[in-house]
C-alpha positions in Angstrom: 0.0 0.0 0.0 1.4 3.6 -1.2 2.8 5.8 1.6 0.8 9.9 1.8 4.5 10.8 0.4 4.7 8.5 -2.6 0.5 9.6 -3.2 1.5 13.4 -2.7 4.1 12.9 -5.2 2.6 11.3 -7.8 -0.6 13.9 -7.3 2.8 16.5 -7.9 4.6 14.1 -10.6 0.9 13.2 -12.9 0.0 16.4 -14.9 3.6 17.1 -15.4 4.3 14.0 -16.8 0.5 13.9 -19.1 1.6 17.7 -20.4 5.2 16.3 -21.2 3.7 13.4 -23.0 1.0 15.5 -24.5 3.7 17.7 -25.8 6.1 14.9 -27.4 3.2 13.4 -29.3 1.7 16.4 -30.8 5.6 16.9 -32.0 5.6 13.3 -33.3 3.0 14.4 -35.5 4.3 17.4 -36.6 7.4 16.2 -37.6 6.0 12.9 -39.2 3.6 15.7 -41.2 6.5 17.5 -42.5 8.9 14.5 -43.3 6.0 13.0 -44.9 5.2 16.0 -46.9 1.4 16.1 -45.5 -0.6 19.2 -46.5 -3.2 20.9 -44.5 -6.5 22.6 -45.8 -5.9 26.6 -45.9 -10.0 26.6 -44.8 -12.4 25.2 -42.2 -14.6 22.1 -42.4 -18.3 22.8 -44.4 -21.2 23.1 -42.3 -23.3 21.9 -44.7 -21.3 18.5 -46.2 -19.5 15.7 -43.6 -18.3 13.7 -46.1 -18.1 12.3 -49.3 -17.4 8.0 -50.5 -16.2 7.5 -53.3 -16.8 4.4 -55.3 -13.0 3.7 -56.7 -13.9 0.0 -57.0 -16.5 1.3 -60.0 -13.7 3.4 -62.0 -15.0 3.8 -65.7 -11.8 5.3 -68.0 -12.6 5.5 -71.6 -10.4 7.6 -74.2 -6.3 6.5 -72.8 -3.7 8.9 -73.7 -6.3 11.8 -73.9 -6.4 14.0 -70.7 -8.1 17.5 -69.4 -12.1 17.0 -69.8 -13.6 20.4 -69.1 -17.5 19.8 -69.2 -20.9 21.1 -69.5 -24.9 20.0 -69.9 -26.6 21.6 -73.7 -29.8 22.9 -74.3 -30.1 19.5 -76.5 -29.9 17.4 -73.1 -26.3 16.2 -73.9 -22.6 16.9 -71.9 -20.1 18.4 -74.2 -16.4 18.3 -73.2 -13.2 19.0 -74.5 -10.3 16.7 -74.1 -5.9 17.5 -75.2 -3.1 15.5 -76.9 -4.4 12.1 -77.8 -7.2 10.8 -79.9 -10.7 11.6 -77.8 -12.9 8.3 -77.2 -11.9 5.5 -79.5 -8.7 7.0 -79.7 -5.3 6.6 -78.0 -2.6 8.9 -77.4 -1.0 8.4 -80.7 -4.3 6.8 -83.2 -6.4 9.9 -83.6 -4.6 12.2 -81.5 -5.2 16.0 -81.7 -3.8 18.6 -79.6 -7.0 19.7 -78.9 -10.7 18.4 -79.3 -14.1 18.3 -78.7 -16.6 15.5 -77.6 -20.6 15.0 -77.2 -22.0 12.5 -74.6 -25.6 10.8 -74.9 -27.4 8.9 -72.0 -26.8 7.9 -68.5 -23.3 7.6 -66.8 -23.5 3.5 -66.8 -24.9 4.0 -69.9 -22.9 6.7 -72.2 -22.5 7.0 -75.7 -19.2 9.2 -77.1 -19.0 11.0 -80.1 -15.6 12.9 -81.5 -17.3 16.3 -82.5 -14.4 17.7 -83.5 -11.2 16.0 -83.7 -9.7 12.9 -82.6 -10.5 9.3 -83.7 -13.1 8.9 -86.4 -14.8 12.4 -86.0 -17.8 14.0 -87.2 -15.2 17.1 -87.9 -11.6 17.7 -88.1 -9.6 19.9 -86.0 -9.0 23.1 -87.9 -6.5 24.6 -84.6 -4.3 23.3 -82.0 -4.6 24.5 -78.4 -5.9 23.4 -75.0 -9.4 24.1 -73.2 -9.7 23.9 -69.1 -13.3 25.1 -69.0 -16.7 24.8 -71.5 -20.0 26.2 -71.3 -23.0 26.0 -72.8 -25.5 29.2 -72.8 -28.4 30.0 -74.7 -27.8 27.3 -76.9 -23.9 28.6 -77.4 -21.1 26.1 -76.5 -17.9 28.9 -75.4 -14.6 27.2 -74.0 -11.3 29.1 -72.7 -8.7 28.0 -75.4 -4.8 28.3 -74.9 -4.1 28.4 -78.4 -0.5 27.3 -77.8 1.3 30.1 -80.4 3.6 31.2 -77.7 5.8 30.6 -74.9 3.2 31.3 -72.4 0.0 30.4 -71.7 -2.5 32.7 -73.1 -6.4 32.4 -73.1 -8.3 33.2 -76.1 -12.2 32.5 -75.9 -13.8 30.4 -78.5 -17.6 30.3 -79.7 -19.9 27.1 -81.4 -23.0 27.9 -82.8 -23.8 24.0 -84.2 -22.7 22.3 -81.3 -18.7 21.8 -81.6 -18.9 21.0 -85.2 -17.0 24.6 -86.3 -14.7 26.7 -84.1 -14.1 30.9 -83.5 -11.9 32.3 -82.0 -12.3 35.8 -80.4 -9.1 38.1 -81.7 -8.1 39.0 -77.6 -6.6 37.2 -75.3 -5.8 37.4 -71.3 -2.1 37.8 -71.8 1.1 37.2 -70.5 0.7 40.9 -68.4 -2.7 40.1 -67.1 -1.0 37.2 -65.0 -4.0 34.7 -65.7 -4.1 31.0 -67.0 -6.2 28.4 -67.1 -9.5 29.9 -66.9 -12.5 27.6 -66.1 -16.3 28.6 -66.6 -18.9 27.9 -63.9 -21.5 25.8 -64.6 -24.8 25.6 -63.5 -28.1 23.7 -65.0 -28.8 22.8 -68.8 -27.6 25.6 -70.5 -27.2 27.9 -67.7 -30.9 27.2 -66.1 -30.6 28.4 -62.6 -27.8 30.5 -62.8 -27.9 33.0 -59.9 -28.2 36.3 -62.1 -27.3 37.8 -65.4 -23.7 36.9 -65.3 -21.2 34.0 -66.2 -18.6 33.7 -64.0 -15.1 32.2 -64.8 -11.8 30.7 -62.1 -8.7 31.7 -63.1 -5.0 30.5 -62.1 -2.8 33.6 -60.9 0.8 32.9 -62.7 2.6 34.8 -60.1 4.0 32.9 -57.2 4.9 29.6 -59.2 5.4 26.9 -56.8 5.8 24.0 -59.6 5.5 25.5 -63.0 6.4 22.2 -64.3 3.3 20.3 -63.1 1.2 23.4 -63.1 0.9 24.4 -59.4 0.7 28.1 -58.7 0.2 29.7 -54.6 -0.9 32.9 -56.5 -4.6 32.2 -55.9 -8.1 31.9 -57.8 -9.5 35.0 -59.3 -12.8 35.3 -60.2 -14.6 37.3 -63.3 -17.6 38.1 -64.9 -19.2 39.0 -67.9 -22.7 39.5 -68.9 -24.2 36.2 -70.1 -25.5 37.3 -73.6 -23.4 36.2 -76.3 -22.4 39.8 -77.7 -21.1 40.6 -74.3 -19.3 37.0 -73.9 -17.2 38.1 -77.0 -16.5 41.7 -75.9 -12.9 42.0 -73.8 -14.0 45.4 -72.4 -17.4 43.5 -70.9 -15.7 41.3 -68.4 -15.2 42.4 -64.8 -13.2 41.4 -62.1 -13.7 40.1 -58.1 -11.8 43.3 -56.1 -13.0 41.9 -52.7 -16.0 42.3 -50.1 -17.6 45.6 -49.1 -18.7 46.7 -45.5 -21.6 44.5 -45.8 -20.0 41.2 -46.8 -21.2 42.1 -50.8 -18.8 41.4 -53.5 -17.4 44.5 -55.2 -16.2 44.1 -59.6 -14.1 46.0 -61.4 -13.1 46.2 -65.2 -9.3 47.3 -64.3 -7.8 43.2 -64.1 -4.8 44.8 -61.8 -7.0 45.7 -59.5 -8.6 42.0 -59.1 -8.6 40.0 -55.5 -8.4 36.1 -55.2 -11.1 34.4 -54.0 -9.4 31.2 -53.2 -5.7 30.5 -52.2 -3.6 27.7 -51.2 0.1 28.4 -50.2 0.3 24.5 -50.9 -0.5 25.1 -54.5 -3.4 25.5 -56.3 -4.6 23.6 -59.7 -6.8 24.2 -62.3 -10.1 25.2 -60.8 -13.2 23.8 -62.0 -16.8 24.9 -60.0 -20.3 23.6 -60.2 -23.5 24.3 -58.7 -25.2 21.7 -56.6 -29.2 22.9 -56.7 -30.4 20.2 -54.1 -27.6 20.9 -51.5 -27.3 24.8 -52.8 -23.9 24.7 -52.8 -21.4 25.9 -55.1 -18.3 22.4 -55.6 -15.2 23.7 -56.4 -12.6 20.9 -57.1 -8.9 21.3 -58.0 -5.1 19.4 -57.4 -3.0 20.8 -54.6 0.5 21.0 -54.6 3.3 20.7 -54.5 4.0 17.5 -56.4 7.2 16.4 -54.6 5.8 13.2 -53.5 4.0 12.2 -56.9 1.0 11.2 -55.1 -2.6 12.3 -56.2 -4.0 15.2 -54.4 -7.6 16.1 -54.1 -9.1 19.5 -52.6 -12.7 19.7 -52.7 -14.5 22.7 -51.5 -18.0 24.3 -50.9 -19.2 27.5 -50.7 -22.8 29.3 -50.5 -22.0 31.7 -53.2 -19.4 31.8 -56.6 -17.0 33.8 -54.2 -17.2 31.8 -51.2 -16.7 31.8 -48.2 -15.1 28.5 -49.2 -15.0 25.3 -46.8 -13.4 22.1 -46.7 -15.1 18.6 -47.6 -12.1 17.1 -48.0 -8.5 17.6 -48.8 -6.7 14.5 -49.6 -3.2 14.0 -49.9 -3.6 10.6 -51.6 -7.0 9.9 -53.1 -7.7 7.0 -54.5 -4.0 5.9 -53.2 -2.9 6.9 -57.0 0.8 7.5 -58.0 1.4 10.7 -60.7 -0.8 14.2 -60.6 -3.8 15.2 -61.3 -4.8 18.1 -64.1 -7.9 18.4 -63.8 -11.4 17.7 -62.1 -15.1 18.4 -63.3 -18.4 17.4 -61.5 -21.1 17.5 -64.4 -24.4 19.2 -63.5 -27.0 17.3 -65.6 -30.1 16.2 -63.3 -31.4 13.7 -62.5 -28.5 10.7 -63.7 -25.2 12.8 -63.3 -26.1 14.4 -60.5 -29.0 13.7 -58.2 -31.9 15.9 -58.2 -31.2 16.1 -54.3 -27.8 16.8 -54.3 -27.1 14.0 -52.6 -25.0 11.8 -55.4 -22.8 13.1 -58.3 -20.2 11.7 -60.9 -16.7 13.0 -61.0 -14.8 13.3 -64.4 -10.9 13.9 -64.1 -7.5 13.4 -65.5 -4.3 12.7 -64.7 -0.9 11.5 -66.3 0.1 7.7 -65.8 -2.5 5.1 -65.9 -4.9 7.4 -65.6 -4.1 10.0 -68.6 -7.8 9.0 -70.1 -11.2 10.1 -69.4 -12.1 8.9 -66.1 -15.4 8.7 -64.3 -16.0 8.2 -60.5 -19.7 8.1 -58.3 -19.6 10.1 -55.2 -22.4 9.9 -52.4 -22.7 13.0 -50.2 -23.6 12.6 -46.1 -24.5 15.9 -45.0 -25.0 17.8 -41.7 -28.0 19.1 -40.0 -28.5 22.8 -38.6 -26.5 22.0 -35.5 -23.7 20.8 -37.5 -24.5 16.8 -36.7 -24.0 13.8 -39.6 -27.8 13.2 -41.1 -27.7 9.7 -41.3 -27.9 7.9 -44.6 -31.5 7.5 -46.1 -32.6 3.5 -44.9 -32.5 1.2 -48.1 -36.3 1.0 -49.9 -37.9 -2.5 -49.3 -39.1 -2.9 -52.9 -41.6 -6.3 -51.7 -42.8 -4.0 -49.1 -46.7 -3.5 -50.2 
């Protein structure tokens, strides 16, 4: 039996030693974060989402050796999207390849048909231009993609038009240049053909060149930028009609300017951010944003997924994973397509995922995702109980 002396001492001795042990394991954890190259999440956990599962056993990949994917939901109740250097479905990445084309896609998920519209294996039309598209968008019956038209050094964006549906290209004579310090611009998408857009306006995501982190896998810590332009199509084409995020006012409202230096990001990442790519979700009324994180040191596949209540944010974390899907390369680029009710569930609950990568998974690639959200006092909603279809 203890002595008072030994009891007195170890009453003494006991939080001392749980704070020391507290305080060797949290830097256990630091320094296994940091030797294995873990990245943290620049913003808090949604109140609205708790998580999403991913069904990576289900992996569809059509279309190898053709990566990017950019896509949208047409008036004509099809997705259109827009693929780089290989041939499009059918295709590989040297039968049919194109540096850039463009692709229609009929029915269902489990289901789909692929057409080449424009270039690539077998297509209705041939390429006429090279370049490379990171965002499409279909609007009053107009399909408009960013195109880097790859005629210089840099990346430049130059917007192009369809009036029949991919099968013939424009391209406007402007370009976001090498001085207005923006790449890989990305449209947001909402409904077929725009249905349900919030207002008047498209909005676009833009890379910020400055502050290259890993130019040679196309990371960049300068941020997202956010524009606008008016949606009609004489607007769309107009340089001097697009306007640019320059922050919050005194009331929280967002504030646009036509003078790009003046601009704000509305999303930034001192890890690295890729190329954006943001879709509405109607039954969850959430704005996705998906994009890689950096850097790529560790060649591992890295997936930030984000949700906000408005185009500018404020932006939250579902999930930022420094190894999805436990794949070795890095990603380019993500897209969540918004056609109801097969793509994406009319209640927000389920939607598909189409990315690209390099590796094994340079292709078209198509995921299902299942959403479990929260309730109003920020607690898991359970899952809905399987239907009992003999129940009378």
């Amino acid at each position: 039996m203890r002595s008072v002396a030994s009891i007195k001492k170890f009453l003494l001795l006991g939080p001392l030693k749980f704070f020391i042990s507290v305080i060797l394991i949290v830097s256990v954890l630091q320094f296994s974060a940091q030797t294995c190259g873990a990245q943290v999440s620049p913003y808090p956990q949604s109140p609205v989402i708790d998580s999403v599962t991913w069904e990576f056993g289900n992996l569809v990949q059509r279309a190898p050796g053709s990566d990017l994917w950019p896509i949208t939901w047409a008036d004509d109740g099809h997705l259109y999207t827009s693929w780089g250097d290989g041939g499009g479905f059918g295709g590989t990445n040297s039968d049919g390849r194109v540096s850039l084309g463009f692709a229609r896609i009929e029915g269902p998920p489990d289901n789909f048909t692929d057409v080449n519209v424009w270039g690539g294996k077998n297509p209705e039309n041939l390429a006429t231009f090279s370049g490379k598209s990171p965002g499409i968008l279909s609007v009053n019956g107009i399909l408009y993609a960013w195109i880097w038209p790859q005629d210089g050094g840099e990346i430049t964006m130059k917007l192009g038009w369809s009036s029949n549906k991919g099968q013939t290209w424009q391209l406007s004579g402007w370009r976001f240049g090498q001085a207005d310090t923006l790449r890989d611009i990305s449209f947001l998408n909402y409904g077929k053909d725009y249905q349900g857009a919030r207002d008047g306006f498209v909005y676009g995501y833009a890379l910020e060149r400055g502050g290259t982190s890993d130019p040679a896998n196309f990371f960049f810590t300068g941020g997202i930028h956010l524009l606008r332009v008016p949606k009609d199509h004489s607007s769309m084409i107009n340089r001097a009609s697009y306007e640019f995020f320059s922050g919050l006012d005194g009331n929280g409202n967002p504030m646009w300017t036509s003078d790009i230096q003046q601009r704000q990001p509305v999303f930034s990442d001192s890890n690295g951010v890729g190329i954006p790519s943001v879709s509405y979700n109607p039954g969850i009324n959430r704005y996705l944003l998906t994009m890689a994180h950096g850097p790529n040191a560790d060649g591992v596949r890295k997936l930030g997924l984000f949700d906000a209540p408005e185009p500018w944010g404020p932006w939250t974390t579902v999930e930022y994973n420094n190894n999805w899907g436990g794949y070795s390369g890095f990603w380019l680029l993500y897209a969540i397509p918004t056609k109801t009710p097969d793509w994406m569930s009319t209640d927000g609950k389920t939607f598909h995922l189409v990315f690209s990568g390099k590796g094994s998974l340079d292709s078209f690639n198509l995921l299902k995702a299942t959403i479990t959200l929260k309730n109003q006092q920020g607690d898991t909603i359970p899952p809905d109980p399987p239907v009992n279809l003999q129940a009378n």
